[in-house]
C-alpha positions as CSV (number, residue, x, y, z in Angstrom):
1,X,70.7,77.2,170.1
2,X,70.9,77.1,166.5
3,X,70.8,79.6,163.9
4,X,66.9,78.6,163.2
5,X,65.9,78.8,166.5
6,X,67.5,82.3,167.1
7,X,65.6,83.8,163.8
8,X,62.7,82.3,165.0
9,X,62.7,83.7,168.5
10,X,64.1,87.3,166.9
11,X,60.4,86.9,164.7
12,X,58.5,86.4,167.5
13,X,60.2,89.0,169.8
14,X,61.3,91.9,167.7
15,X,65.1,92.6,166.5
16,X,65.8,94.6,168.7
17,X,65.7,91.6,171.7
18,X,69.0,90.8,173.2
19,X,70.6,88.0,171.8
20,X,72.9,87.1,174.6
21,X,69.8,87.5,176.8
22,X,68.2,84.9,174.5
23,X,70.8,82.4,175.0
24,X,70.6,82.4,178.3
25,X,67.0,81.5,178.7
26,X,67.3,78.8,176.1
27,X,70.2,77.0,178.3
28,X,68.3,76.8,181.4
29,X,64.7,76.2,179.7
30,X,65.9,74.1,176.9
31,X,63.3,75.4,174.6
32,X,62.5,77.8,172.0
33,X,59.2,78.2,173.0
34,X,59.7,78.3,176.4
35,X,62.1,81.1,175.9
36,X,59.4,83.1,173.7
37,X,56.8,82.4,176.3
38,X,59.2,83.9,179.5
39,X,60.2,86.7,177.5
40,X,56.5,88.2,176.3
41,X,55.1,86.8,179.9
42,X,57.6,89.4,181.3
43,X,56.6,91.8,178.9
44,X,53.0,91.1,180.0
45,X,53.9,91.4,183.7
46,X,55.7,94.7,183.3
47,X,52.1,96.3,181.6
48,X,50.5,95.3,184.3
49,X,52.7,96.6,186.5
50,X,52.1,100.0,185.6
51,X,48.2,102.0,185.0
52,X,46.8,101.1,182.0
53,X,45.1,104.2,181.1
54,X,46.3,107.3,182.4
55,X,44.6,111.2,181.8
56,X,45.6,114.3,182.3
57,X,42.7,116.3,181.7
58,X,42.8,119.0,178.6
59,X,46.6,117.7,177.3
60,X,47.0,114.2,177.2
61,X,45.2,110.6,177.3
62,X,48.0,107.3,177.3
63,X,45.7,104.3,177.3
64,X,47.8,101.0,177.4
65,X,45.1,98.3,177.0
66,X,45.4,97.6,173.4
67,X,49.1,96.9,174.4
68,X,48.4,94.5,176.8
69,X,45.9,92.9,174.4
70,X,48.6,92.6,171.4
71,X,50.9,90.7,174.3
72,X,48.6,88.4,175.3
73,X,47.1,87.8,171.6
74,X,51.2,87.1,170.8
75,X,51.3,85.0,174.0
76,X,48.0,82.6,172.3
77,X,50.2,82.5,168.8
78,X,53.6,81.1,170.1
79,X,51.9,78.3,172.3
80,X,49.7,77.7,168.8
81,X,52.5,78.3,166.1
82,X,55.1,75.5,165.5
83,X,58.5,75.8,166.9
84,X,61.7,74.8,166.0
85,X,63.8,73.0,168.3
86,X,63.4,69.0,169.6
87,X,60.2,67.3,171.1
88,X,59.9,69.6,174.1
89,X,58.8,72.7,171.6
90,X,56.2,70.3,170.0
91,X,52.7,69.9,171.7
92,X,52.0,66.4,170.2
93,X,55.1,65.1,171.6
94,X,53.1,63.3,174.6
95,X,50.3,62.3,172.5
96,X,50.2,58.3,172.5
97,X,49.4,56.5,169.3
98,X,47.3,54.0,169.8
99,X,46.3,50.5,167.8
100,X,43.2,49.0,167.4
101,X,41.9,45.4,165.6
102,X,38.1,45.9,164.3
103,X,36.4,42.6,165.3
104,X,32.9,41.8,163.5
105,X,30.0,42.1,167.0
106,X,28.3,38.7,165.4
107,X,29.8,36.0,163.3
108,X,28.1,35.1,160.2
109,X,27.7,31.5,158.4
């Protein structure tokens, strides 16, 4: 992983996201976005591991939803947001391009 690549996953993830960790996951999945993706899907999974809204009635309310919301709303921008990295991190890398010759439907004198 490359100095690009890192900035890029730190500004998707946050600075304060493990580096080391980050390395890791890029040399097994081999992609940027494939790293961002694990990383907030794990972030997902552990909010949903735990009540979303929780009351105490008269001292507190902790309501976790908008939380979950943000994750899943950052999980929609990295699969939608270019990434830096080879043809793996691109989404148009399987596309085909295709040739076609325009042929007249009746010949004219």
């Amino acid at each position: 992983m490359d100095e690009f690549q890192r900035s890029w996953l730190l500004a998707q993830l946050g600075p304060d996201t493990d580096a080391a960790d980050l390395e890791r996951r890029f040399f097994r999945l081999r992609s940027v976005r494939a790293v961002a993706l694990e990383v907030l899907g794990e972030r997902r999974a552990r909010l949903l591991g735990d009540p979303l809204k929780v009351t105490v009635d008269g001292v507190v309310t902790m309501d976790l939803q908008e939380n979950l919301r943000g994750v899943e709303r950052q999980i929609e921008q990295v699969r939608q947001a270019p990434a830096p990295g080879g043809p793996e991190d691109e989404d148009d890398a399987d596309e085909a391009l295709a040739m076609t010759w325009l042929t007249p439907a009746r010949r004219y004198r």
